[in-house]
N, C-alpha and C positions, 0 to 999 in steps of 0.2 A: 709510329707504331713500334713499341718492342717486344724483340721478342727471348725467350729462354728456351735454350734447346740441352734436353736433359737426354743421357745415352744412358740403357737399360738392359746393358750385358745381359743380366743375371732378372732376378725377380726385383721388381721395383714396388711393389704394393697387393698388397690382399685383397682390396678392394673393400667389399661390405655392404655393397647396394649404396650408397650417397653419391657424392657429386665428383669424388676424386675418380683418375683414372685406373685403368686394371692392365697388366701386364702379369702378373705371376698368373700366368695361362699352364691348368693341366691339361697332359694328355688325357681324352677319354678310354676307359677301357675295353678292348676290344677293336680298336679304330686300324683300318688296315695302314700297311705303311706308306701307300701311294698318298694317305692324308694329312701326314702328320707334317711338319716343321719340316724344312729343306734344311740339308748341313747349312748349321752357320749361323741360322737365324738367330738376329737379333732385334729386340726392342729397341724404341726411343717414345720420347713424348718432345712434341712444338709447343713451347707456350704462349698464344699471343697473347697481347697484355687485355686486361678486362675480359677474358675470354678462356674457355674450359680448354682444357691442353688436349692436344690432338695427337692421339698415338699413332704411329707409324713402325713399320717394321720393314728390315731390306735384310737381303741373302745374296751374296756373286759368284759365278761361279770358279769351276777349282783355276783355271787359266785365264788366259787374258778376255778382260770384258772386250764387247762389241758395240755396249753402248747400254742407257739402260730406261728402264722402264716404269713408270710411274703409275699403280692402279687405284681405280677412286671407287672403290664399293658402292656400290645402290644401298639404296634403306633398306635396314635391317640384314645386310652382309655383313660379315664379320673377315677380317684380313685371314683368320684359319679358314675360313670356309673355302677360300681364293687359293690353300695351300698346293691343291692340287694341279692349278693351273699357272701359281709361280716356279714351282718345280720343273713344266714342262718349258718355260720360257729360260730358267737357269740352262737347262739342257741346250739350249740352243747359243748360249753364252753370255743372254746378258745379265747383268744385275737388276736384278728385283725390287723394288719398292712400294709397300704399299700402305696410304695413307686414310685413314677414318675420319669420317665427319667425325666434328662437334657434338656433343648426346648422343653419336651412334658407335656400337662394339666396344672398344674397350678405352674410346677416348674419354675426359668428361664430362658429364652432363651437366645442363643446364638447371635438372633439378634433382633433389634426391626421390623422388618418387617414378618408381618405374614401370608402371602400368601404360602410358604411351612413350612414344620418343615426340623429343619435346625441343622446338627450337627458334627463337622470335626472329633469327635472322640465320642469314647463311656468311655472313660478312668474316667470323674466322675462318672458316673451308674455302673462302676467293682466296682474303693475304696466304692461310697458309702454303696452297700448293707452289706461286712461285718462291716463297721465301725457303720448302722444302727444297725446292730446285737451287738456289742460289746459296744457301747456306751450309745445306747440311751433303744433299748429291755433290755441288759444284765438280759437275765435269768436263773434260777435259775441252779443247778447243774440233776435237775430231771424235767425239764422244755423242751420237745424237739421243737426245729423250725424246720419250714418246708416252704420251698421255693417254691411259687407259680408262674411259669414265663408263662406269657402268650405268644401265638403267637410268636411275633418278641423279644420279652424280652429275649427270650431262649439263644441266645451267650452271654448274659451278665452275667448271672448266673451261666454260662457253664464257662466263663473266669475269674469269679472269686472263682470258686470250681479249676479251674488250677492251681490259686494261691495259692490254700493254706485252703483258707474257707473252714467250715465243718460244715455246718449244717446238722441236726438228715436226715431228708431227702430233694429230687429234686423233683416235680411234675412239668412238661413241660405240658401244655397244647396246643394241638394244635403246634408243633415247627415246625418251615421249612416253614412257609407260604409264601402266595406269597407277595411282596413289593408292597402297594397300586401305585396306579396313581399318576402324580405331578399334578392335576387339583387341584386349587386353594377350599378351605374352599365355603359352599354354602348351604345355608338352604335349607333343601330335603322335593319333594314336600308332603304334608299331604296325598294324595290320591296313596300314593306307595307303594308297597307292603314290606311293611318293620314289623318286630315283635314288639308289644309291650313294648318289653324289648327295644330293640334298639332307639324306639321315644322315649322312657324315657331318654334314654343317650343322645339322639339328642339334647332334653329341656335344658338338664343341661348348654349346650352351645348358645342354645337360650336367656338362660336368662341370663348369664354368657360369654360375648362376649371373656374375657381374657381365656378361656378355647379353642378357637377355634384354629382350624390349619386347614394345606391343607395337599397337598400329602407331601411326604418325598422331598428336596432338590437333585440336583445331590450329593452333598459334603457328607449328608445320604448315600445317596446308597452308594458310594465309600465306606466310612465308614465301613456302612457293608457287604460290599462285603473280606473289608479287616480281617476285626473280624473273618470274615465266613473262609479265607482261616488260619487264625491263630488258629483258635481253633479245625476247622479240623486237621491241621498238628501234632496237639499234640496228638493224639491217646488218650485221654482222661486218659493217664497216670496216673495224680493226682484226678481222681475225686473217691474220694471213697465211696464218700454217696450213702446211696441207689438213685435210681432216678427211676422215676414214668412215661412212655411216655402215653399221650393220644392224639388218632390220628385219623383222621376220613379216613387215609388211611394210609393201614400198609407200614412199610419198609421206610417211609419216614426221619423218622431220624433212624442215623446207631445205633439202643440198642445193639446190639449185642457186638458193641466196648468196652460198659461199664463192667466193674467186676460186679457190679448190676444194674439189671436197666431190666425192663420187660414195658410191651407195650398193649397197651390197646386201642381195634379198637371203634369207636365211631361214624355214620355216621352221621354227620350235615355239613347244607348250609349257617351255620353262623356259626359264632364266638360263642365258649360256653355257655360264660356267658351272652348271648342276644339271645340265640336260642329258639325255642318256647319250650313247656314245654315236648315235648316225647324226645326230644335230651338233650334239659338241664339237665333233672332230673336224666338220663344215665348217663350223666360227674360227677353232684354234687355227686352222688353215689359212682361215682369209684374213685371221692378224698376224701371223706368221709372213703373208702376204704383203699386208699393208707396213709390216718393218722393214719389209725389200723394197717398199717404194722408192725408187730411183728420183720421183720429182722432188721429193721431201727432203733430198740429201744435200 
């Protein structure tokens, strides 16, 4: 497997709606400033070979790191929409990281037509996360990482601790959700009952049309339908890192299967890290939490 890893200071591309990736990210106007970019932030793109390059972005903070953190978006999150919640983990000292699928936010796609997101496999989103850990993070020997997979992100993370990867710990936010709708990408109307957070994420795509997507593709689902029965089948044999479930309904992923792995009930009617602030601040807490796991270290 090779790979090309491309650093993207500055703006790296326009985009245009095709297959390449997007990084010349505007701000939206208007956007408060708790949403925007952390000092510092920078782009990169992973290229794995045969496969749509995978943007990533990392922030650290102004002193010394504590260690750092790797977040894996759910479908159709975008690393700006996360900005808010990497700023509060900077604040606590570590470096930030956060990697996009394959065809989703501003990595490659698979195809230039952007009406679903679209994806025949998940096999660059496995290699990439440890090769981001090993290549481009490589930290220290007293440095712990910790996997942050959001949502639908969850089998990829989960498929590649089977392979082998070892990071310090797993935080599963939210796993096992449901697969959105195939209804095509569509500015949502201003008078909807949506949070705060979430029309901040919405902007980013407002003003940034190469960020946008629709529902998942059939050839997605399929996809992950088949991940789903492949990483069930393996009785999570090899995962030995700690792992962290937060869930707003228990039992929903199997912890019990894991050697570690404890589960953390949470009730929201959104997605975490867009939730209003009595649920959000619940989650930010118990991952907050789960980076003080003493067994994990």
């Amino acid at each position: 497997m090779l790979f090309l890893v491309i650093l993207a200071l500055g703006a790296c591309s326009e985009g245009g709606g095709g297959r390449e990736p997007f990084t010349d990210t505007r701000l939206p106007p208007g956007l408060s400033p708790r949403f925007w970019p952390p000092e510092g932030w920078a782009w990169g793109l992973l290229q794995i070979s045969g496969k749509p390059a995978l943007r990533y972005g990392v922030a650290a903070p102004r002193g010394a790191s504590i260690g750092h953190v790797i977040i894996l978006p759910s479908y159709g999150e975008t690393a700006e929409g996360w900005f808010e919640t990497t700023r509060a983990l900077i604040d606590r000292g570590y470096t930030v990281w956060i990697l996009e699928a394959a065809g989703q936010g501003g990595s490659g796609r698979y195809v230039a037509a952007r009406r679903h997101g679209h994806a025949p496999d998940f096999e660059a989103d496995i290699v990439a996360l440890p090769a981001l850990d090993r290549i481009i993070v490589r930290p220290g020997k007293a440095e712990p990482v910790t996997i942050l997979a959001s949502g639908l992100s969850d089998l990829v993370a989960l498929a590649a601790l089977e392979r082998g990867y070892r990071p310090t710990r797993l935080i599963l936010s939210d796993p096992q959700g449901s697969i959105p709708d195939r209804r095509p990408w569509k500015r949502q109307d201003a008078s909807a009952n949506r949070t705060a957070r979430r029309r901040a994420s919405d902007s980013w795509s407002l003003a940034n049309p190469d960020l946008r997507i629709g529902g998942p593709s059939r050839g997605w689902v399929r996809a992950r339908e088949k991940l789903q029965a492949e990483v069930m089948a393996s009785s999570f044999a090899k995962v030995t890192s700690p792992v962290q479930v937060i869930s707003p309904v228990s039992g929903r992923f199997p912890c019990a299967g894991l050697p570690r792995c404890r589960e953390t009930i949470i009730p929201a009617n959104e997605a975490y890290p867009f939730a209003p602030d009595a649920a959000r601040d619940l989650w930010l807490g118990a991952v907050f939490q789960s980076l003080a796991w003493d067994e994990a270290r």
